[in-house]
KOLGU-269321 format. One record per residue (C-alpha): residue in three letters; x, y negated, z negated. Coordinates in nm, 2 decimals, decimal comma. Each point is the difference from the previous one (the first is absolute). Layout:
// KOLGU-269321
{atom "ALA" {X Y Z}}
...
//
This chain:
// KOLGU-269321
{atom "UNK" {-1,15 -2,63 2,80}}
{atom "UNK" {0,20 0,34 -0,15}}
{atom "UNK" {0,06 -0,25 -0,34}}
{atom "UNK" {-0,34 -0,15 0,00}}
{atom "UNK" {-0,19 0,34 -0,01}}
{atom "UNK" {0,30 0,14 -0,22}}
{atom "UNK" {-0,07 -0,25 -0,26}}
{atom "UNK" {-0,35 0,00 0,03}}
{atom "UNK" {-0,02 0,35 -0,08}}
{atom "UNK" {0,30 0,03 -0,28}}
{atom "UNK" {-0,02 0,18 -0,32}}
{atom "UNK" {-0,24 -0,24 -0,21}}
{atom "UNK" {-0,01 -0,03 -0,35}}
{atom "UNK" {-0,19 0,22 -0,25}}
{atom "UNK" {-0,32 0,00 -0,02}}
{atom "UNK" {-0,27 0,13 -0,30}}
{atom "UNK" {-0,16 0,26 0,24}}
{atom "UNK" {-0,25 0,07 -0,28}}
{atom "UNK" {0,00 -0,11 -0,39}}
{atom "UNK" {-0,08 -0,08 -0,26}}
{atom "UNK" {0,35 -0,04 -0,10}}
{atom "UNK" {0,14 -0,17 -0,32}}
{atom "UNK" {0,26 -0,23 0,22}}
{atom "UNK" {-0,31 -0,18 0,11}}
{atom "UNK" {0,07 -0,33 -0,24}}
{atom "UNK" {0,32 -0,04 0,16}}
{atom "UNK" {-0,11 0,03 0,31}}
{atom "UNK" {-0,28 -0,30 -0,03}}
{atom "UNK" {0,33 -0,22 -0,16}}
{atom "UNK" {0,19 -0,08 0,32}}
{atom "UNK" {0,32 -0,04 -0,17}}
{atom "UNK" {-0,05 0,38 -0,17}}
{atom "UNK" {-0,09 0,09 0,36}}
{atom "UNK" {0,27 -0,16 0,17}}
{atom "UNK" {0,27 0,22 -0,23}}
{atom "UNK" {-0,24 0,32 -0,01}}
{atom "UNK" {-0,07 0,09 0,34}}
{atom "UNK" {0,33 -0,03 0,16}}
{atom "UNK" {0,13 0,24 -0,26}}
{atom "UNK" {-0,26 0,26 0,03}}
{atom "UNK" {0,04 -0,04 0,36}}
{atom "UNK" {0,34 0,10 0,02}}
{atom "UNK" {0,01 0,24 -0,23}}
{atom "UNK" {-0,27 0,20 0,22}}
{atom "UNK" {0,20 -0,09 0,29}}
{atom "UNK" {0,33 0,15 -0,10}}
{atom "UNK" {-0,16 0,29 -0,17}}
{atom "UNK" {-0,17 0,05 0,37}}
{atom "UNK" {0,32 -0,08 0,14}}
{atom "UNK" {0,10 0,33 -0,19}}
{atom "UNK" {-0,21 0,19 0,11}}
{atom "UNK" {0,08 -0,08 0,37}}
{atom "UNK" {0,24 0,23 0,20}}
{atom "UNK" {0,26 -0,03 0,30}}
{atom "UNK" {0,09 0,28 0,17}}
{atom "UNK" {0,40 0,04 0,05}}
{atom "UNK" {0,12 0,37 0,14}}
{atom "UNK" {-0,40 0,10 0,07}}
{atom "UNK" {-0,04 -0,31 0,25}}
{atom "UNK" {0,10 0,06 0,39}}
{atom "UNK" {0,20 -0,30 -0,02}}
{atom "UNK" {0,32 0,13 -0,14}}
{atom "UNK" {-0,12 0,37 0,02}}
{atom "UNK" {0,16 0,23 0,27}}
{atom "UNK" {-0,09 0,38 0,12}}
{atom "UNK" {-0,28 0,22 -0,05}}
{atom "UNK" {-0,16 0,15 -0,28}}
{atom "UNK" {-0,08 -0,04 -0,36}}
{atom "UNK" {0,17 -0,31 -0,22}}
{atom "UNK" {-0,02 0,05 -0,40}}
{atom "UNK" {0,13 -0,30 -0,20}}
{atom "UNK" {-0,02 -0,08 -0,38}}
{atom "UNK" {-0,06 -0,37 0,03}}
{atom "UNK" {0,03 -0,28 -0,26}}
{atom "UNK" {-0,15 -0,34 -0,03}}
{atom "UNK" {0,07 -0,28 -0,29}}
{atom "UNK" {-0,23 -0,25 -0,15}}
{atom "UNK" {0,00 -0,35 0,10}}
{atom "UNK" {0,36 -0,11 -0,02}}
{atom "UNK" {0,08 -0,37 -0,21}}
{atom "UNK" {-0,14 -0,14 -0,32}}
{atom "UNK" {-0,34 0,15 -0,10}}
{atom "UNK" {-0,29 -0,30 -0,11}}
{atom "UNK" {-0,11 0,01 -0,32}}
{atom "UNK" {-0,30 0,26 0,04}}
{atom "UNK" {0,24 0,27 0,15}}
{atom "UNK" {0,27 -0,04 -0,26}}
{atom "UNK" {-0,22 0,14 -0,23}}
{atom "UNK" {-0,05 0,30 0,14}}
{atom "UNK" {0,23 0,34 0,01}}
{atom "UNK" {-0,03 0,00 0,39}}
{atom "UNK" {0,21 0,30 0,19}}
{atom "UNK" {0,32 -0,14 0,17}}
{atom "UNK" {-0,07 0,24 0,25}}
{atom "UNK" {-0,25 0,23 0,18}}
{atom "UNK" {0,11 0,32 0,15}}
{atom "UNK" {-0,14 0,17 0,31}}
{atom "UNK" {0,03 0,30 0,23}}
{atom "UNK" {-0,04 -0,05 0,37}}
{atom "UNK" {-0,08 0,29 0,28}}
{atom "UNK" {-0,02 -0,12 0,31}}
{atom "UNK" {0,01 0,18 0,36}}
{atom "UNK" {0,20 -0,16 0,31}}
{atom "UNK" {-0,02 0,08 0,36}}
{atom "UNK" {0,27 -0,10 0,19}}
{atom "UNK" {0,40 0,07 0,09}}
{atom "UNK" {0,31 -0,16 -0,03}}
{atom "UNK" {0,35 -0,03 0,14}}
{atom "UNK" {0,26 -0,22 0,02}}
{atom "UNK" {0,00 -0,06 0,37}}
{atom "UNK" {-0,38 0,11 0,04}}
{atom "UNK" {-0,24 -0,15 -0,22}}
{atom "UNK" {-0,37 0,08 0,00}}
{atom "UNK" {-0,27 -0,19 -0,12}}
{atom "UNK" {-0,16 0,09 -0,37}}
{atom "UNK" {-0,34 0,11 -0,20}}
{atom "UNK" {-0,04 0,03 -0,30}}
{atom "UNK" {-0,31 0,04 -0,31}}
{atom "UNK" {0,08 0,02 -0,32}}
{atom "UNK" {-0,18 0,01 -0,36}}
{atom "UNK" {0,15 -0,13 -0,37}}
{atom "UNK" {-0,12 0,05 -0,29}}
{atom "UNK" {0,00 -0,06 -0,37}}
{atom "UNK" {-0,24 0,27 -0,20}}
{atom "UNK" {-0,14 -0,15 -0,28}}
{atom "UNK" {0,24 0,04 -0,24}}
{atom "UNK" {0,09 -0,24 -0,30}}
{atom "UNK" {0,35 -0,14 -0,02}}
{atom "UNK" {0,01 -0,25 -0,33}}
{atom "UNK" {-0,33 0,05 -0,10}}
{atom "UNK" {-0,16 -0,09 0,34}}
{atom "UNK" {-0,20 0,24 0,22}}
{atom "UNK" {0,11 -0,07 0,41}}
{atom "UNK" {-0,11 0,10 0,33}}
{atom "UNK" {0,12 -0,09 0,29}}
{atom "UNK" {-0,06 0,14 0,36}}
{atom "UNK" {0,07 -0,17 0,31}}
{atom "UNK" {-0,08 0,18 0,36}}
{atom "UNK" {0,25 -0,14 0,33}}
{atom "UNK" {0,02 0,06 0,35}}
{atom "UNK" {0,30 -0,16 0,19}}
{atom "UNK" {0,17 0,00 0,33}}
{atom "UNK" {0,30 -0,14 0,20}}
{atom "UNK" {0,19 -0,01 0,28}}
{atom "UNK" {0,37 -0,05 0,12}}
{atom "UNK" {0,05 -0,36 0,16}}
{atom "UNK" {0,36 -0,02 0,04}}
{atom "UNK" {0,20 0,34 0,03}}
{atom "UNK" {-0,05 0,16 -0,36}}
{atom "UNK" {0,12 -0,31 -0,15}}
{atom "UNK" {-0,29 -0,19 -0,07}}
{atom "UNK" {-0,36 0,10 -0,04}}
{atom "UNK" {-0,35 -0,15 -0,01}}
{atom "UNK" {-0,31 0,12 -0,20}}
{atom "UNK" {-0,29 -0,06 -0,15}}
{atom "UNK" {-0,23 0,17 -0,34}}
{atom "UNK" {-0,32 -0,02 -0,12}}
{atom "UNK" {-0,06 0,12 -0,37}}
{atom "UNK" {-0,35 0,06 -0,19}}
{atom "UNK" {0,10 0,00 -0,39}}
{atom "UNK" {-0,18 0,07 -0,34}}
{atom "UNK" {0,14 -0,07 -0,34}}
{atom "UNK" {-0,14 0,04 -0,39}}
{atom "UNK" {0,17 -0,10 -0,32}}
{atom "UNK" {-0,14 0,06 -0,29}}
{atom "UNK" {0,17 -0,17 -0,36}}
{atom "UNK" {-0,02 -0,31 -0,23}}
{atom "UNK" {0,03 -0,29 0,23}}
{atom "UNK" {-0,20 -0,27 -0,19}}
{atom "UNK" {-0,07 0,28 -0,27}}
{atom "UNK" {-0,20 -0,07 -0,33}}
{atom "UNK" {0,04 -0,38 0,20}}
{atom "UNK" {0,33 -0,05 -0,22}}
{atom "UNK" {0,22 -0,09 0,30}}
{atom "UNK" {-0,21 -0,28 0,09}}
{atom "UNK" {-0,03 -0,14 -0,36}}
{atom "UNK" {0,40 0,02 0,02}}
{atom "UNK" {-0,01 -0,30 0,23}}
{atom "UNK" {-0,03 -0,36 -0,22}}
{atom "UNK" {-0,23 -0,15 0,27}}
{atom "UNK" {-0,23 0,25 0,04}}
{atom "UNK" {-0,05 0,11 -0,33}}
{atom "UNK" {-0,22 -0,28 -0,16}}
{atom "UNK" {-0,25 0,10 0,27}}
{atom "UNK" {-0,02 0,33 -0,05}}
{atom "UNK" {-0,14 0,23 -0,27}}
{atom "UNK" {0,01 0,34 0,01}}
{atom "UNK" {-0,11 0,18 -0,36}}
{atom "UNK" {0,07 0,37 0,02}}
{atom "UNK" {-0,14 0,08 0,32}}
{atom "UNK" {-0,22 0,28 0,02}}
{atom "UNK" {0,27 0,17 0,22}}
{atom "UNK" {0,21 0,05 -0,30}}
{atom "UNK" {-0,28 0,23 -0,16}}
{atom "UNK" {0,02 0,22 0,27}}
{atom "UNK" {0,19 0,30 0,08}}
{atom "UNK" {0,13 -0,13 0,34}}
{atom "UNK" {0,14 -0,31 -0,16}}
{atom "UNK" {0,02 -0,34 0,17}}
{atom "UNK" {0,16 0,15 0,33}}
{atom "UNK" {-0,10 -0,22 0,24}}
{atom "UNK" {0,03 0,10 0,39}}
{atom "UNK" {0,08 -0,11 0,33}}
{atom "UNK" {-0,04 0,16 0,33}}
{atom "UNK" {0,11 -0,11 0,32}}
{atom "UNK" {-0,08 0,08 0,39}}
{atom "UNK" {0,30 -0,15 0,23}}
{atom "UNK" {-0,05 -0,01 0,40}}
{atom "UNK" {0,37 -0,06 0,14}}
{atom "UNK" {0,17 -0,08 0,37}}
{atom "UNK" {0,31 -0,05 0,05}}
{atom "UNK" {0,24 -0,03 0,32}}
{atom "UNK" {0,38 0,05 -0,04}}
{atom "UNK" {0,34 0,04 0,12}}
{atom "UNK" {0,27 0,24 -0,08}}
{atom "UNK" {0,36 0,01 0,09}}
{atom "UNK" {0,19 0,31 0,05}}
{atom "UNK" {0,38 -0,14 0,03}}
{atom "UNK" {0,13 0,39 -0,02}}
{atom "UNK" {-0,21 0,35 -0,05}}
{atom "UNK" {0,08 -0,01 -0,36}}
{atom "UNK" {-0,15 -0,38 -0,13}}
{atom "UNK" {-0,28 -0,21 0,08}}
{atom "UNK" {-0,15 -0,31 -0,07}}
{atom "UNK" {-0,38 -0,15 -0,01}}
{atom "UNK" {-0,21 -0,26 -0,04}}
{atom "UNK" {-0,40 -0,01 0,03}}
{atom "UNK" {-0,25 -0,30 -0,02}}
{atom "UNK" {-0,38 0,05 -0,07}}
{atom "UNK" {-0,29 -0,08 -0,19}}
{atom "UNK" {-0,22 0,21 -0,23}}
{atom "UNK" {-0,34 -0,03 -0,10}}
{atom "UNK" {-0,08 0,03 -0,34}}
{atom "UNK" {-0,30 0,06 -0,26}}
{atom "UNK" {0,11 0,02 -0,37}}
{atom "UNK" {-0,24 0,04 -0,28}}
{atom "UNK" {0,05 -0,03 -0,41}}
{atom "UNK" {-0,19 0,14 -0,22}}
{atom "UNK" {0,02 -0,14 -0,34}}
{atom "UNK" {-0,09 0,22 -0,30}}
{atom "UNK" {-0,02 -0,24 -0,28}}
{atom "UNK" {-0,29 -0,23 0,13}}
{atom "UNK" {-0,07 0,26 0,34}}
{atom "UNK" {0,03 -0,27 0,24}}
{atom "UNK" {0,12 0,10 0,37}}
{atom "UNK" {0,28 -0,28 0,16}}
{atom "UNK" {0,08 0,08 0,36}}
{atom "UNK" {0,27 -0,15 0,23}}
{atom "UNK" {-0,03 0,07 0,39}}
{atom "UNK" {0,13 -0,16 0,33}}
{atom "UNK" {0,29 0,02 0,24}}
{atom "UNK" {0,36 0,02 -0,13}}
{atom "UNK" {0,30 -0,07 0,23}}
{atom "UNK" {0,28 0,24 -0,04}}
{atom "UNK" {0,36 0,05 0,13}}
{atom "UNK" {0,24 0,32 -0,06}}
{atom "UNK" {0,38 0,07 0,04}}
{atom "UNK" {0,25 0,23 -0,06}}
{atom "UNK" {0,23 0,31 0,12}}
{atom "UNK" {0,10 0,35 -0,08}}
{atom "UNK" {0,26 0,25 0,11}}
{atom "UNK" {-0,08 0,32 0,16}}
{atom "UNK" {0,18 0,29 -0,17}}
{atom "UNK" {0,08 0,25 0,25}}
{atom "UNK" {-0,32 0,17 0,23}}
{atom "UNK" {-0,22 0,03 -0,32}}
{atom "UNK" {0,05 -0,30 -0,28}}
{atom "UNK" {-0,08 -0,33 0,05}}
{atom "UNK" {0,03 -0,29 -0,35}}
{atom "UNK" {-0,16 -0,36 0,03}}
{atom "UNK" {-0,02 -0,25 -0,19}}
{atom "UNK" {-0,21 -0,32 0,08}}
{atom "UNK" {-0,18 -0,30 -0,18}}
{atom "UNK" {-0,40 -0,17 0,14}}
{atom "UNK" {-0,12 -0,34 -0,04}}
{atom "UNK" {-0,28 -0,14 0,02}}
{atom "UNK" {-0,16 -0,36 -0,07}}
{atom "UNK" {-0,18 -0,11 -0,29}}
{atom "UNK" {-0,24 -0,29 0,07}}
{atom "UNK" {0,03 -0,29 -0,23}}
{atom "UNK" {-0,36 0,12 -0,14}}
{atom "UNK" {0,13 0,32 -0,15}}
{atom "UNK" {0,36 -0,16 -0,12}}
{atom "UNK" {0,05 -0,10 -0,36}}
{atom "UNK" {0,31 -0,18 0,07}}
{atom "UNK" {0,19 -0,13 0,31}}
{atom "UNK" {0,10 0,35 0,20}}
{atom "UNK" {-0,19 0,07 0,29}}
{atom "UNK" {0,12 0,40 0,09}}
{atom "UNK" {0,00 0,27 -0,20}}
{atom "UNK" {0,24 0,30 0,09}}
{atom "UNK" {0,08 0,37 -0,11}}
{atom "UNK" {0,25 0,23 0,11}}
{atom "UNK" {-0,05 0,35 0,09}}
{atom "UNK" {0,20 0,28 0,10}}
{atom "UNK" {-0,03 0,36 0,15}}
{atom "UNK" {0,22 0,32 0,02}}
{atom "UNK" {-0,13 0,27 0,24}}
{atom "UNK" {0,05 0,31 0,19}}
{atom "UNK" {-0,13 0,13 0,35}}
{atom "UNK" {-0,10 0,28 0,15}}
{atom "UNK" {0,00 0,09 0,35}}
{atom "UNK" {0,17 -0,20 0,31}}
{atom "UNK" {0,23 -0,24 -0,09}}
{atom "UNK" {0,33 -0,05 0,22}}
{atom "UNK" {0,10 -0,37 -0,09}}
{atom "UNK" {0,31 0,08 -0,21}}
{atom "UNK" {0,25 0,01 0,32}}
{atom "UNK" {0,05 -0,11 0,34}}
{atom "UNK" {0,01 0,31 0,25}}
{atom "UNK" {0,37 0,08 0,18}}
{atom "UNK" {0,05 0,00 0,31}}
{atom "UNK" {0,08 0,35 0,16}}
{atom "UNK" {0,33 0,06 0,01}}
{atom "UNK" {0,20 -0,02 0,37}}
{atom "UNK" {0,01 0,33 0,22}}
{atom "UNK" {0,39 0,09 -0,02}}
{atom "UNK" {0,15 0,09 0,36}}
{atom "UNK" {0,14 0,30 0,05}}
//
């Protein structure tokens, strides 16, 4: 039943939410079709995937203590061999982040107390390589100790917005670079190159996220994770050449994994990678998963006693 409905409702392919558009005499030749959409698909989709964000030190899963969490985070693009739209463009190999988040809870070594946590990243919007990003991502999170303080379970939910703004398709020279495509396709100075904006195209994204995981603590000082979930997603395009709007939406299945040391009381460094699956719709070749990794350096405030494991008092001496 859980793969019925999770197919039913999987990211579909793109769709011309509102045209005219100038790709509209390769999308009446279904052999034109058949090459154009799964490329324009997955090019939205990894540029959403992007945009996406996992918490790391900000998540109650592997966090431990009370009080504030600050983390510079990082994510990379899609890892693997881009398709022939994407290798066209100057993309950023990675978008960097700052986390606050606040945790409620305590921790020692022989005493472990369930976790809270909230936390907010964001990206302002900022250009790195000629593109304008934003990126903010809002997550609340708890957990609780199931065995000792070695291993935990918890859960997050995550509400996300993201914006890029750049040459994707462009003056529509990215698509004409494809042989199969291009005899279908003419695009004649487009008005968007008379204007002072240019032909910056843009895509914005809302992301609804779940996920339950499992950490490992094997001593104060390391831990280990791994999360499953799904996340709901709406992503639009808006092309400026021809002022068409593409969107992509639906349910994307997602697993995460990784570890991280904890650096005295204060310092924690992760480093982790997220998957997710990539219906046969929105692939241009055989792969079914995309994946980035990500990683996260922070520093907490407040209560945190999981660096050592309390002593024993020492034995009364007798007179």
């Amino acid at each position: 039943m859980i793969a019925v409905l999770t197919t039913a409702l999987a990211q579909q392919a793109i769709v011309l939410e509102s045209g005219p558009t100038d790709l509209q005499p390769c999308l009446d030749e279904p052999a034109c079709e058949g090459i154009l959409v799964p490329l324009a698909s997955e090019t939205l989709v990894e540029f959403g995937w992007f945009l996406q964000n996992d918490p790391l030190q900000g998540s109650a899963l592997v966090g431990r203590g009370t009080g504030f969490v600050f983390e510079i985070h990082a994510d990379s693009y899609v890892l693997g061999k881009r398709n022939l739209i994407t290798e066209q463009v100057e993309i950023p190999p990675l978008l960097p982040k700052v986390e606050v988040a606040y945790q409620l809870g305590s921790f020692t070594y022989d005493d472990p107390f369930p976790q809270l946590a909230v936390g907010l990243s964001v990206f302002p919007p900022l250009k790195i390589d000629g593109y304008q990003l934003l990126n903010a991502t809002l997550t609340g999170s708890g957990a609780v100790p199931v065995y000792e303080h070695y291993l935990w379970l918890g859960a997050e939910v995550s509400a996300g917005y993201g914006n890029v703004k750049g040459e994707m398709l462009g003056d529509g020279s990215a698509i004409e670079e494809v042989d199969s495509i291009a005899p279908f396709v003419e695009i004649d100075e487009p008005p968007c190159a008379r204007t002072a904006a240019g032909c910056n195209d843009n895509i914005r994204q809302t992301a609804w996220t779940a996920r339950l995981g499992v950490a490992v603590d094997p001593i104060p000082e390391l831990f280990l994770y791994g999360k499953v979930g799904v996340a709901h997603l709406s992503t639009r395009l808006d092309i400026a050449y021809d002022t068409s709007v593409w969107r992509v939406k639906g349910v994307q299945p997602q697993l995460s994994y990784g570890g991280g040391v904890r650096i005295g009381d204060r310092v924690m460094f992760g480093v982790g990678g997220t998957t997710a699956m990539k219906p046969e719709p929105i692939s241009s070749d055989d792969s079914r998963t995309i994946t980035r990794l990500h990683l996260g350096l922070s520093v907490r405030t407040g209560d945190a006693r999981y660096w050592y494991e309390e002593e024993p008092p020492a034995p009364a001496t007798s007179p």
